[in-house]
Structures are given as structure tokens and as C-alpha cells.
N, CA, C and O atoms as CSV, one atom per row, in Angstrom:
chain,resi,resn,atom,element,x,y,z
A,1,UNK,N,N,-27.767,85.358,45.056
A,1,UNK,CA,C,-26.950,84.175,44.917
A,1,UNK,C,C,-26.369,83.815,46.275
A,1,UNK,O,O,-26.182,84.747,47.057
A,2,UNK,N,N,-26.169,83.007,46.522
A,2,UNK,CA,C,-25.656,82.036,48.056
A,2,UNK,C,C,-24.456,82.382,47.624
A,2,UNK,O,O,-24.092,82.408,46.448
A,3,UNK,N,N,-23.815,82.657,48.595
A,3,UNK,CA,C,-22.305,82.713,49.280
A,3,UNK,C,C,-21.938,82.058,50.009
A,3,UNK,O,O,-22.640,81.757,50.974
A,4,UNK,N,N,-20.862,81.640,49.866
A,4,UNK,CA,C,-20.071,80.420,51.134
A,4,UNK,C,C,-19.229,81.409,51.496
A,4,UNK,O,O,-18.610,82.230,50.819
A,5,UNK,N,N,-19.323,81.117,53.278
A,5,UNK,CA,C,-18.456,81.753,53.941
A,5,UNK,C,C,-17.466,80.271,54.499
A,5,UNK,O,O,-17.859,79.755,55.546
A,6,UNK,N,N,-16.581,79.815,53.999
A,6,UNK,CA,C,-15.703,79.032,54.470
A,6,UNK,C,C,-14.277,80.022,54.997
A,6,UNK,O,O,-13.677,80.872,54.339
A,7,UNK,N,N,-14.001,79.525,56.496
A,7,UNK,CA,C,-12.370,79.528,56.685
A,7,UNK,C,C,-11.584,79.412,55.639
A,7,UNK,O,O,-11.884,78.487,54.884
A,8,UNK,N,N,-10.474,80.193,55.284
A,8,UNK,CA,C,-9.206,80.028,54.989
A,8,UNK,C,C,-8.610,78.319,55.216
A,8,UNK,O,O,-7.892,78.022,54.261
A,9,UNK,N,N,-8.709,77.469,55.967
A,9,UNK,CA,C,-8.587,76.217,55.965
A,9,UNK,C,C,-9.504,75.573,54.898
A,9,UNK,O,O,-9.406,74.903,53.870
A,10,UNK,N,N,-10.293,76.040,55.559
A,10,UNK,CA,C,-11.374,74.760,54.075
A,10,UNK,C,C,-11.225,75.434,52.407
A,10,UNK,O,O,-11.629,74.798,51.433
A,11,UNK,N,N,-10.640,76.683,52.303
A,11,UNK,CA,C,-10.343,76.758,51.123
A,11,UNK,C,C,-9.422,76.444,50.305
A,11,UNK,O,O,-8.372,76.885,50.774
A,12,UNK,N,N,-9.185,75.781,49.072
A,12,UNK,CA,C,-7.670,75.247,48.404
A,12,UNK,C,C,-6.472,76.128,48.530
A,12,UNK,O,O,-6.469,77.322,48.232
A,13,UNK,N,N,-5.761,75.656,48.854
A,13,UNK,CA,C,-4.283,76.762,48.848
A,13,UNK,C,C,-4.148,77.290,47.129
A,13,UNK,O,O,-4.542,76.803,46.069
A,14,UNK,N,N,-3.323,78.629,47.527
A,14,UNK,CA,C,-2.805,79.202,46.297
A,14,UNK,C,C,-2.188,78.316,45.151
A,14,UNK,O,O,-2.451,78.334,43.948
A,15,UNK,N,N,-1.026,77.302,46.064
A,15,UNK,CA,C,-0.356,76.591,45.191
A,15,UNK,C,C,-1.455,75.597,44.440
A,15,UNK,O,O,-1.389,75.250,43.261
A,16,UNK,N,N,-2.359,75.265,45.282
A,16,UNK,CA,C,-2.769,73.916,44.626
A,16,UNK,C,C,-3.713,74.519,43.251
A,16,UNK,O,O,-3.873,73.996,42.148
A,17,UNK,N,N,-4.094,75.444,43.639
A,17,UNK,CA,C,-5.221,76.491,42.863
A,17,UNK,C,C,-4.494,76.090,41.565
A,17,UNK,O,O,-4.905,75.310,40.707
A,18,UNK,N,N,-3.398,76.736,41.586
A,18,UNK,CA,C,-2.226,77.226,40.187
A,18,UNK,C,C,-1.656,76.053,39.740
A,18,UNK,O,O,-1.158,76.195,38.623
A,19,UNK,N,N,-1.518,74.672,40.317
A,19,UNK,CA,C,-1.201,73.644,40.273
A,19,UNK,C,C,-2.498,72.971,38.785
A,19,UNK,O,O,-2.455,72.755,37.574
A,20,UNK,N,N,-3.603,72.874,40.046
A,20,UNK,CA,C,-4.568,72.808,38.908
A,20,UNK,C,C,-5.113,73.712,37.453
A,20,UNK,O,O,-5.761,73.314,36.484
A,21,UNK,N,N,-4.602,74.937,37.744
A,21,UNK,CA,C,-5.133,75.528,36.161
A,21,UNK,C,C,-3.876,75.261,35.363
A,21,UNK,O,O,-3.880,75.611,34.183
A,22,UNK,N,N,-2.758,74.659,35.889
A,22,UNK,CA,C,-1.271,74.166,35.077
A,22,UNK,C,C,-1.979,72.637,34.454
A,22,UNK,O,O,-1.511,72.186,33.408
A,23,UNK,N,N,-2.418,72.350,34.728
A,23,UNK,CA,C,-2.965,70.950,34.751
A,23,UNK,C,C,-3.951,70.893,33.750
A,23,UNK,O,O,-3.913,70.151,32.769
A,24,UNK,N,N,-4.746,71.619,34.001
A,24,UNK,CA,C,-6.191,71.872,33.204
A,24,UNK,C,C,-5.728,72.833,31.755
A,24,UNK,O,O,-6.478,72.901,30.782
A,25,UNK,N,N,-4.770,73.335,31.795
A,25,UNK,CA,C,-4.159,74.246,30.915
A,25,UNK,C,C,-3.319,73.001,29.565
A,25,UNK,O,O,-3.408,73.092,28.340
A,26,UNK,N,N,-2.675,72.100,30.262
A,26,UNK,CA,C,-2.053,70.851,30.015
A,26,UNK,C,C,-3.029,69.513,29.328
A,26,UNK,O,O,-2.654,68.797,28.399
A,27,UNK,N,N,-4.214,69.418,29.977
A,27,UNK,CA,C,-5.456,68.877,29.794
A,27,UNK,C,C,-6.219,69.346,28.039
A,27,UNK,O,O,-6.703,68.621,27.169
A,28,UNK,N,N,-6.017,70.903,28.107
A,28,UNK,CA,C,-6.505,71.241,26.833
A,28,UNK,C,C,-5.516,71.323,25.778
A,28,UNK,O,O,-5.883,71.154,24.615
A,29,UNK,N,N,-4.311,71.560,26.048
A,29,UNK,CA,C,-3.215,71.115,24.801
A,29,UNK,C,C,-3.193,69.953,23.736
A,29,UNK,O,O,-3.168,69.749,22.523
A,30,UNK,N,N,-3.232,68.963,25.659
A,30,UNK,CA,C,-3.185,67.343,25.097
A,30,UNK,C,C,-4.229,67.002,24.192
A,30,UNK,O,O,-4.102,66.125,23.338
A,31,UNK,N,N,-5.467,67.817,24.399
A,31,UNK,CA,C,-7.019,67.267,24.006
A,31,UNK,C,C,-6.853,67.995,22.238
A,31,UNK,O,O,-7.101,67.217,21.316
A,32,UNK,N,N,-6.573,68.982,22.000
A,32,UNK,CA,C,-6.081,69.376,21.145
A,32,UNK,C,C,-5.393,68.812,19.965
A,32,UNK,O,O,-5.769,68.631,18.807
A,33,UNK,N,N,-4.260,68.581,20.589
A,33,UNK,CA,C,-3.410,67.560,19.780
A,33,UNK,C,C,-3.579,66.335,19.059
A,33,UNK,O,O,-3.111,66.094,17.946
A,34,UNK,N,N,-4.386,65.464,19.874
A,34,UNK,CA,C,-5.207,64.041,19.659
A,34,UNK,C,C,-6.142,64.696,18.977
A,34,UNK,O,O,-5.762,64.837,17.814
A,35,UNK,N,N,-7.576,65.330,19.234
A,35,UNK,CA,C,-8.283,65.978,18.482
A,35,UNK,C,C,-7.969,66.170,16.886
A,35,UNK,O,O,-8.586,65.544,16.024
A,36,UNK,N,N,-7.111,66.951,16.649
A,36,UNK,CA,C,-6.380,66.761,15.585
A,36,UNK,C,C,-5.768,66.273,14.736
A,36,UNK,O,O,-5.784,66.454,13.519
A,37,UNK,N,N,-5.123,65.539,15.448
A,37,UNK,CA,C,-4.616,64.124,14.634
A,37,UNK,C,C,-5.578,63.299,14.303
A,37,UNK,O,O,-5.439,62.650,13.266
A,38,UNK,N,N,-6.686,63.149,15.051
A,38,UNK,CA,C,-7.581,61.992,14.943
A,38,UNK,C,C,-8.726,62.669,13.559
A,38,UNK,O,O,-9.582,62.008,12.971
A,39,UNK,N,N,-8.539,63.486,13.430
A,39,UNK,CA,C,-9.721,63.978,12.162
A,39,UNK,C,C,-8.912,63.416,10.813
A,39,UNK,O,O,-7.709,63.153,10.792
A,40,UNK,N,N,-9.938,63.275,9.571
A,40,UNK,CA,C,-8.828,63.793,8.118
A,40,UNK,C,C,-8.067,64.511,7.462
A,40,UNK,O,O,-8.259,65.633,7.932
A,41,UNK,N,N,-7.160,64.609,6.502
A,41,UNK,CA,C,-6.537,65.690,6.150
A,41,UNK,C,C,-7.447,66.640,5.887
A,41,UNK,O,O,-7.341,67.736,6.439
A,42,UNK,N,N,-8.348,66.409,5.119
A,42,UNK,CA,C,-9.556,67.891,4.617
A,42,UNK,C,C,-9.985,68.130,6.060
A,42,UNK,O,O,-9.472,69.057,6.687
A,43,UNK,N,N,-10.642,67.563,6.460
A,43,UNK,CA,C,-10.302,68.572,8.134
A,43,UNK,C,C,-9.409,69.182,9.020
A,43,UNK,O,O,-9.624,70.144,9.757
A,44,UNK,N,N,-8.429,68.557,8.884
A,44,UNK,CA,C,-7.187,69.124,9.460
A,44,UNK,C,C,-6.984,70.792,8.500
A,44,UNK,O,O,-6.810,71.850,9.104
A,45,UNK,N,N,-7.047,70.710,7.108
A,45,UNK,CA,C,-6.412,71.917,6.540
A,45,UNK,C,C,-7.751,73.049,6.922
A,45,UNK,O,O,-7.541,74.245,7.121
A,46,UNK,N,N,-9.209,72.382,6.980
A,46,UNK,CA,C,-10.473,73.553,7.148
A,46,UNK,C,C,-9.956,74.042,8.754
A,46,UNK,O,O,-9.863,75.254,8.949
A,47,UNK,N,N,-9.675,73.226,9.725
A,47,UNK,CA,C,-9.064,73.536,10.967
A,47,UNK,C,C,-8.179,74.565,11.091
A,47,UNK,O,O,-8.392,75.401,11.969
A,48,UNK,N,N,-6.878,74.705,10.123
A,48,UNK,CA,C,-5.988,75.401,10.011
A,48,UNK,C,C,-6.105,76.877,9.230
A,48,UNK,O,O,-5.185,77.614,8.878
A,49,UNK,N,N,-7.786,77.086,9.054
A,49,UNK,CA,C,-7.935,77.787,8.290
A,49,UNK,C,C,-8.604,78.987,9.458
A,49,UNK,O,O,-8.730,79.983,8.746
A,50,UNK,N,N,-8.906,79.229,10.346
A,50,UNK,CA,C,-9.345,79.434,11.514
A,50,UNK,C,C,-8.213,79.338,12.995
A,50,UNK,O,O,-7.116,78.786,13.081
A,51,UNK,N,N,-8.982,80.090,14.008
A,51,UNK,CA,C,-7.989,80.180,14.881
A,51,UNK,C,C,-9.097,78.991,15.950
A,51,UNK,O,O,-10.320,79.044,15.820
A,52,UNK,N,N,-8.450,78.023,16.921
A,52,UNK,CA,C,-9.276,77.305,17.481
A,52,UNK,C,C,-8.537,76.522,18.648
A,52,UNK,O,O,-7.408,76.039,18.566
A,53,UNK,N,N,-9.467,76.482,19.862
A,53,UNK,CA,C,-8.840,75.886,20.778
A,53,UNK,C,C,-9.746,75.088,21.724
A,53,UNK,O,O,-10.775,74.707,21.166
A,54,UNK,N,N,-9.648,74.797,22.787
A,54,UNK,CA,C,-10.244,73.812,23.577
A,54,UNK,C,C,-10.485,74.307,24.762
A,54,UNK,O,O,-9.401,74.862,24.946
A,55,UNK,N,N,-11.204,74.558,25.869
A,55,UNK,CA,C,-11.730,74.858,26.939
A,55,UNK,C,C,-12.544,73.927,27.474
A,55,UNK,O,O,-13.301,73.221,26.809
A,56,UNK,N,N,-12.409,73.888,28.803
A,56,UNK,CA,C,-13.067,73.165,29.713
A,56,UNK,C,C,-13.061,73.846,30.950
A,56,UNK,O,O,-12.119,74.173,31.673
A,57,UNK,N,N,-15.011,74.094,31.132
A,57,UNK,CA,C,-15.366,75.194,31.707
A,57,UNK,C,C,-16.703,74.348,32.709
A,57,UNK,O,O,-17.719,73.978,32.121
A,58,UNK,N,N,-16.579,74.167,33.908
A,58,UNK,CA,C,-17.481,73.928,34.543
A,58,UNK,C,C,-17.441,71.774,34.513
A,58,UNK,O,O,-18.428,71.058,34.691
A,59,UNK,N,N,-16.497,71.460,34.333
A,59,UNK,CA,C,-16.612,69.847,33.355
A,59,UNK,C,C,-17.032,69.870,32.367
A,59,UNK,O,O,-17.134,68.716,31.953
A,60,UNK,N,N,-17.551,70.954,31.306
A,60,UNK,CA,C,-17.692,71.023,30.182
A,60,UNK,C,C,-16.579,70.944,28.517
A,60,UNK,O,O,-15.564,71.639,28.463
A,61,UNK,N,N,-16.724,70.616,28.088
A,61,UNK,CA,C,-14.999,70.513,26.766
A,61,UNK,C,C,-16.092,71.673,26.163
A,61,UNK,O,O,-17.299,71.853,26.327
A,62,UNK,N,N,-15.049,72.352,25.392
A,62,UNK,CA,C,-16.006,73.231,24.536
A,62,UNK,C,C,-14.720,73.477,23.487
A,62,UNK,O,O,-13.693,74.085,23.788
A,63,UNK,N,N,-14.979,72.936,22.334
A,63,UNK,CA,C,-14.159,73.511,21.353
A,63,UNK,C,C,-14.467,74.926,20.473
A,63,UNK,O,O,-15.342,75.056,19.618
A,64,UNK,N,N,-13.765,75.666,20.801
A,64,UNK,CA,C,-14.199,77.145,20.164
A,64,UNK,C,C,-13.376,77.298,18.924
A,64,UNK,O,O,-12.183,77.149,18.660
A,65,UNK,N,N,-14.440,77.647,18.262
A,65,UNK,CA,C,-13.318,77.702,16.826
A,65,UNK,C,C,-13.882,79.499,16.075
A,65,UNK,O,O,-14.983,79.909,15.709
A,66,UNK,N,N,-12.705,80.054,16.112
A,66,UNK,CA,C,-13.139,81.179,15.136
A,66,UNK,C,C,-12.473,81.574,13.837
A,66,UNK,O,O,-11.305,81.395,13.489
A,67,UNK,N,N,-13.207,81.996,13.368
A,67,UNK,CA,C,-13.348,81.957,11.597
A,67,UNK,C,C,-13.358,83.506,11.602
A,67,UNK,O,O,-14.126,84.367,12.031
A,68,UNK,N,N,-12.073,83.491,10.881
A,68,UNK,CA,C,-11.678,85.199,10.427
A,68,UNK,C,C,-12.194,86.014,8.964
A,68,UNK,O,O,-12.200,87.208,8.666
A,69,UNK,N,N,-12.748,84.390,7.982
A,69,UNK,CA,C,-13.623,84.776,6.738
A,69,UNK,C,C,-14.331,84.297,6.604
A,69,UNK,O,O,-14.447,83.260,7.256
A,70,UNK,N,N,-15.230,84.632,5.771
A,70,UNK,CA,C,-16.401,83.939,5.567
A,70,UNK,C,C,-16.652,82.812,4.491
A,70,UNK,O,O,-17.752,82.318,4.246
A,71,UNK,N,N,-15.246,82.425,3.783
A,71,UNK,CA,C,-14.700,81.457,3.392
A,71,UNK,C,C,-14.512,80.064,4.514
A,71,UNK,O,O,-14.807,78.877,4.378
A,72,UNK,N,N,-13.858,80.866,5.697
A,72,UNK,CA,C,-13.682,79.331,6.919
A,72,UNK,C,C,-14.589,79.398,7.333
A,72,UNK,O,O,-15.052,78.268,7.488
A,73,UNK,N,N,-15.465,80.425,7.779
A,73,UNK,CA,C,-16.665,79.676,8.196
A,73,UNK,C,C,-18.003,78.791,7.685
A,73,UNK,O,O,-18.852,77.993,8.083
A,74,UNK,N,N,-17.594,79.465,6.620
A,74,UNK,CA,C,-18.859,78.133,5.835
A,74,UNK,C,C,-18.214,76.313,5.965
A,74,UNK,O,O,-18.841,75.279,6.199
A,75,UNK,N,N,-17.033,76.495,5.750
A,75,UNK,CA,C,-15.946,75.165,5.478
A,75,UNK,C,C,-16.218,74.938,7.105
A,75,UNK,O,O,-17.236,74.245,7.086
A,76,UNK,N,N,-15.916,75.113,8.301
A,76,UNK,CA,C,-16.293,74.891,9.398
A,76,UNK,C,C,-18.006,74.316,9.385
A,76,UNK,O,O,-18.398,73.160,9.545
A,77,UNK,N,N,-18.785,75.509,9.146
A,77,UNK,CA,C,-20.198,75.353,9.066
A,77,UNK,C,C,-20.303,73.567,8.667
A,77,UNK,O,O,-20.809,72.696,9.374
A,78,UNK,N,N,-19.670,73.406,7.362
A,78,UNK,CA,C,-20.176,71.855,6.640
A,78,UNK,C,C,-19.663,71.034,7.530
A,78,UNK,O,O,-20.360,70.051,7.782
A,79,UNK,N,N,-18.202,71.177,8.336
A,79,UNK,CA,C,-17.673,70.222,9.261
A,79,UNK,C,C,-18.248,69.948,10.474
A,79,UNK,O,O,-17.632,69.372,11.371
A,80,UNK,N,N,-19.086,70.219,10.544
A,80,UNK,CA,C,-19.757,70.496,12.041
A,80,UNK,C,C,-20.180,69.081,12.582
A,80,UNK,O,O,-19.928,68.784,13.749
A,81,UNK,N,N,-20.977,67.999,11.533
A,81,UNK,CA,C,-21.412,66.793,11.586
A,81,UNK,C,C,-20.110,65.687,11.983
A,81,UNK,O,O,-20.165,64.545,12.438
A,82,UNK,N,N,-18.982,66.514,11.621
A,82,UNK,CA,C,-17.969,65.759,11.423
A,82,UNK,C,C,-17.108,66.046,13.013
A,82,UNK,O,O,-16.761,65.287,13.917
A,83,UNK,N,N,-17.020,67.176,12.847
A,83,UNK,CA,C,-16.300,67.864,14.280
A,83,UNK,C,C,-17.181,67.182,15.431
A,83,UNK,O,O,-16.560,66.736,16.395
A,84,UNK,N,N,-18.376,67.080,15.414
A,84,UNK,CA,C,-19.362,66.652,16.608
A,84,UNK,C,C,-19.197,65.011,16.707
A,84,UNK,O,O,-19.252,64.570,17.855
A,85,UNK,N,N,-19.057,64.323,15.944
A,85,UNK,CA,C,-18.996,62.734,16.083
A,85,UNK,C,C,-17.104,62.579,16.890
A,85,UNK,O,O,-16.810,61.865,17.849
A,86,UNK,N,N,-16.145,63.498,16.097
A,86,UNK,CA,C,-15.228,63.297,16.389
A,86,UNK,C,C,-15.065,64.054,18.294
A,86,UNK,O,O,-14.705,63.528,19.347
A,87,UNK,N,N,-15.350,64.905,18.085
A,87,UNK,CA,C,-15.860,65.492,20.145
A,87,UNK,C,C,-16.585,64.397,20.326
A,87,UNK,O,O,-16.380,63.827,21.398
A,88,UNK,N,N,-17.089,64.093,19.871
A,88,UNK,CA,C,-18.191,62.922,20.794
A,88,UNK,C,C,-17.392,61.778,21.971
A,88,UNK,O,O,-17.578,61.354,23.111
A,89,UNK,N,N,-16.224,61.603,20.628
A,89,UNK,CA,C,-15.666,60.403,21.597
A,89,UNK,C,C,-14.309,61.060,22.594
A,89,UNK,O,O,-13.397,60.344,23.007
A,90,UNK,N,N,-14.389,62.197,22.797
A,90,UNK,CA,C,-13.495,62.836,23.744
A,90,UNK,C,C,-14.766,63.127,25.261
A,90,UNK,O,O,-14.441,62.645,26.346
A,91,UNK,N,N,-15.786,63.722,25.179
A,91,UNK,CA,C,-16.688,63.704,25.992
A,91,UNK,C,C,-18.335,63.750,25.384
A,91,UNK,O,O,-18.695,64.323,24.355
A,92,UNK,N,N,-19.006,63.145,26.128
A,92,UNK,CA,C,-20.203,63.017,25.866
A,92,UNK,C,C,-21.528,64.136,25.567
A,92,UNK,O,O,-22.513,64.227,24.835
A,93,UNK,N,N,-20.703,65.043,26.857
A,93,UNK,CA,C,-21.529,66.166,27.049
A,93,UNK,C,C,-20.328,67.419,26.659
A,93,UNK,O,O,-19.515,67.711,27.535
A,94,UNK,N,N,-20.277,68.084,25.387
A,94,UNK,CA,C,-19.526,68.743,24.911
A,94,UNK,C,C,-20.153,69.993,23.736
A,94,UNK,O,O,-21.109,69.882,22.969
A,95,UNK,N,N,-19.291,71.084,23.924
A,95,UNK,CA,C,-20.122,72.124,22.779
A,95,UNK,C,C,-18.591,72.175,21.900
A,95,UNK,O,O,-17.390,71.927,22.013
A,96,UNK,N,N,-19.522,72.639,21.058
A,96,UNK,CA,C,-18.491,73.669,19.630
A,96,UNK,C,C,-19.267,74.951,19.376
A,96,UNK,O,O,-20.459,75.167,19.158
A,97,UNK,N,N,-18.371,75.602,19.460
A,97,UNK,CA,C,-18.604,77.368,19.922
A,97,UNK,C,C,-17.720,78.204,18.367
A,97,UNK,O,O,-16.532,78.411,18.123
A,98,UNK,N,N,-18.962,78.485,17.623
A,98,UNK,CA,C,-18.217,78.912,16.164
A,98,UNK,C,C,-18.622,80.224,16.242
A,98,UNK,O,O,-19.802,80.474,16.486
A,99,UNK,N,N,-17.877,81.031,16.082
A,99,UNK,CA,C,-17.691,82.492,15.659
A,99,UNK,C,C,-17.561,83.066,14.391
A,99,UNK,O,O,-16.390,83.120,14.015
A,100,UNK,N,N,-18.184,83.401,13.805
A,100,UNK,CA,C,-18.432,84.334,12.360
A,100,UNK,C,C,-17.386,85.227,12.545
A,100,UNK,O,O,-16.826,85.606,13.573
A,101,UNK,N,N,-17.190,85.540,11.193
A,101,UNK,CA,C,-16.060,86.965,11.042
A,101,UNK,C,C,-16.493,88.280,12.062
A,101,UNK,O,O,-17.577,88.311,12.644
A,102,UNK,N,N,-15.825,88.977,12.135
A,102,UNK,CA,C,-16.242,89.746,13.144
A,102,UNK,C,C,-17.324,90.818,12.389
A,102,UNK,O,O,-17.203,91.220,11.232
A,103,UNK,N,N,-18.351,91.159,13.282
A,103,UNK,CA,C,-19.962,91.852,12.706
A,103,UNK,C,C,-20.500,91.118,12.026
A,103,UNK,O,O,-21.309,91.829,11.431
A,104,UNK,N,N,-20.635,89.966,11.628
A,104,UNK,CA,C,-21.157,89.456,10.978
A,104,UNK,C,C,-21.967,88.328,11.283
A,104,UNK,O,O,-22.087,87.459,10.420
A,105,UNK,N,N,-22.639,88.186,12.570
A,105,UNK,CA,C,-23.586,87.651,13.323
A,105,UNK,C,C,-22.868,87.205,15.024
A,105,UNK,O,O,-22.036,87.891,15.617
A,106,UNK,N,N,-23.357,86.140,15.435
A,106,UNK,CA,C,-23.265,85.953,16.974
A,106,UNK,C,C,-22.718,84.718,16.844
A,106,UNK,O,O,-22.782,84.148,15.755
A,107,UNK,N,N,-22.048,84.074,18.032
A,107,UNK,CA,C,-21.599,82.923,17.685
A,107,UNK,C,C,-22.587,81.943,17.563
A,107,UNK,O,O,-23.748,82.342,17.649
A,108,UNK,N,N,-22.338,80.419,17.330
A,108,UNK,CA,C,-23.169,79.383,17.177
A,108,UNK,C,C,-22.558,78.678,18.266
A,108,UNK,O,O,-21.397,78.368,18.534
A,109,UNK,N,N,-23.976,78.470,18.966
A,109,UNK,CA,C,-23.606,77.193,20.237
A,109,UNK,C,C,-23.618,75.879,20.060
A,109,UNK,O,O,-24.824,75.644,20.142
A,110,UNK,N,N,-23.086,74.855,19.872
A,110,UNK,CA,C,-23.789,73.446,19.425
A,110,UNK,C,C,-23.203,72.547,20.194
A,110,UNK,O,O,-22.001,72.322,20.337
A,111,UNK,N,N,-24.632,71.765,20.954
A,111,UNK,CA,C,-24.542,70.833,22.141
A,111,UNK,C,C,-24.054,69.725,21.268
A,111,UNK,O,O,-24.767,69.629,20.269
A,112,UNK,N,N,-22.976,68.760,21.307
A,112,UNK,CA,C,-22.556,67.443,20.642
A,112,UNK,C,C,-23.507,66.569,20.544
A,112,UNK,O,O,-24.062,66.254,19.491
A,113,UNK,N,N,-23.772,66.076,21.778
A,113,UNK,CA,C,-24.562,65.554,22.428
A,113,UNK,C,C,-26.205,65.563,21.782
A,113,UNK,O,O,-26.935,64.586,21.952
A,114,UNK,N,N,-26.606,66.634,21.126
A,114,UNK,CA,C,-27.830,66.435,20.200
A,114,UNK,C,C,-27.798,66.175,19.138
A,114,UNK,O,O,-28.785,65.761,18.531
A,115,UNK,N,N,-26.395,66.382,18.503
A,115,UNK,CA,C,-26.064,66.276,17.505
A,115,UNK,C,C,-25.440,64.433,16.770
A,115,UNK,O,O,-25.186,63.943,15.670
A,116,UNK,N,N,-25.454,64.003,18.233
A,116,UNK,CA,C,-25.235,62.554,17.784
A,116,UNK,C,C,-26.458,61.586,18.468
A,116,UNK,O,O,-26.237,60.425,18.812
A,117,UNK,N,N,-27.507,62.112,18.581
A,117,UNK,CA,C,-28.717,61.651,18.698
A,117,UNK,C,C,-29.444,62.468,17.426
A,117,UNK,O,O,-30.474,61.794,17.420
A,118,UNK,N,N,-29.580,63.122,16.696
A,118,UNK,CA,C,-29.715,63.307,15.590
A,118,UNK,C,C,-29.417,62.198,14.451
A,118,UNK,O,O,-30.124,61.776,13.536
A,119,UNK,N,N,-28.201,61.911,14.826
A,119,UNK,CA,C,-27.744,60.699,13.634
A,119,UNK,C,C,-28.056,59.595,13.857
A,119,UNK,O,O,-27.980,58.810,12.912
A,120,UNK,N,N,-28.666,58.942,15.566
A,120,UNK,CA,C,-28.681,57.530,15.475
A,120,UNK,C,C,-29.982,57.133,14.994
A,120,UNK,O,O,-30.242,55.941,14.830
């Protein structure tokens, strides 16, 4: 893998570093919040049934949602069509990252983005 050898000058300061993951930390709250509000009540309560949050990794959104039974994850599983149209209009190029109860398989990756070219 290539390494950059940049000076201490050309690299971001500490503060600004910590500035930005305050920011980006702030970025996924907000996205969260709206996210949420903007779905239906029957989504909102399958949401609340699971632990789930928002990441943005590389310019990527990735909503990770994990499912502690195998009750929320099926109820997640059916929302998925629904969760993906609603990410859609937060970013274009976006995953949902679902996690099964624990041992009980691997997570599921799902690009948004195929998922709403699927529907048109």
C-alpha cells in the first residue's frame, strides 16, 4: 500500500481533526433524527425494536441496524424496501447494514442504490 510521507505542515492539526469528528459525530445524530421522524409509525415502533444508528464512513451513510431477536429481525428484514426508498432521499449512494441475533448468521449488506433501481 502507498504511504504518504507529508510534513507535519501539510497535515490537519489535532484541533481541526477533533473539530471534524465533533461535526461528523453531530452530522449522524441530526441524520438520525429526521430519518426517523420521516418514516411511519409501524416503522418507527419495528425501529425501536432493535438497536440502530448512522455512520458515515469514507462519504458513505450506512445505517446499521441490529436486531437482538429474531422477532426484529424478520420485522426489519420486511422493512428493508421501505428503509431503502426512505435512505434514498438522504444519500444516493448509501448501505443498510443488518445484523442477526448474535450466532445466528453474518450481517446483511444492502447497497440503496440497487435497491431503488430495482423498483423503477
Amino acid at each position: 500500500m502507498y504511504e504518504l510521507n507529508l510534513s507535519p505542515d501539510d497535515l490537519p492539526s489535532y484541533h481541526m481533526t477533533k473539530i471534524s469528528e465533533i461535526l461528523l459525530s453531530q452530522l449522524e445524530e441530526a441524520t438520525k433524527k429526521s430519518f426517523f421522524l420521516s418514516c411511519d409509525r409501524v416503522v418507527r415502533v419495528i425501529l425501536c425494536g432493535c438497536h440502530w444508528y448512522f455512520k458515515v464512513n469514507g462519504g458513505m451513510l450506512m445505517l446499521n441496524l441490529i436486531c437482538h431477536d429474531i422477532e426484529s429481525y424478520q420485522n426489519i428484514m420486511i422493512t428493508v424496501p421501505h428503509l431503502a426508498n426512505k435512505l434514498y432521499n438522504y444519500a444516493n449512494q448509501a448501505k443498510i447494514i443488518i445484523s442477526s441475533p448474535i450466532s445466528q448468521g453474518i450481517p446483511w449488506i444492502i447497497n440503496v442504490e440497487e435497491l431503488s433501481e430495482e423498483e423503477d
